[in-house]
C-alpha positions in Angstrom: 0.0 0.0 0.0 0.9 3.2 -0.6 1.4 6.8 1.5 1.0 10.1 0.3 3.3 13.2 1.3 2.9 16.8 0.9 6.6 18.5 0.5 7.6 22.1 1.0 10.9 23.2 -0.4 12.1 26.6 -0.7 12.7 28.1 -4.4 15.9 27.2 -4.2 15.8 23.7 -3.4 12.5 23.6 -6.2 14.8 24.7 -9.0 17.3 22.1 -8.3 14.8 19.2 -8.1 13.2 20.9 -12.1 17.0 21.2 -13.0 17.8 17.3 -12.0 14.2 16.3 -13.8 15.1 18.2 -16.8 19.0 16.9 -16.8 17.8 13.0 -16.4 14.3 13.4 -18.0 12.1 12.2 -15.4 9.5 13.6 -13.6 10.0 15.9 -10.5 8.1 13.3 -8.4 10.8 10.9 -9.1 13.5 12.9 -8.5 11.9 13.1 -4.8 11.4 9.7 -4.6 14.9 9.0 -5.9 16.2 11.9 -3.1 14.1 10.7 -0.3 15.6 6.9 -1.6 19.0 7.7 -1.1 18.7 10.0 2.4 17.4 6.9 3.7 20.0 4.2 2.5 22.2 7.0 3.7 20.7 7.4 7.2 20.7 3.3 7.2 24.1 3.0 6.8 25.2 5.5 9.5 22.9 3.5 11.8 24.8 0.2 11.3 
């Protein structure tokens, strides 16, 4: 099953999301899911 989130970013961090989307042609909604992905791996790791 899946969840929903709502994300704020500033304009900053919004531009570089539509610059990575743009660069890899994906969506915007991927690049977040890719981000949020790797934060979490990253988090994992540092955990272990």
């Amino acid at each position: 099953m899946s969840t929903r989130y709502t994300v704020v970013c500033e304009d900053d961090q919004a531009r570089a999301i539509q610059v990575l989307a743009r660069r890899y042609g994906i969506t915007e909604e991927e690049v977040l899911k890719q981000l949020i992905e790797l934060g979490l791996e990253d988090v994992e790791e540092r955990t272990v």
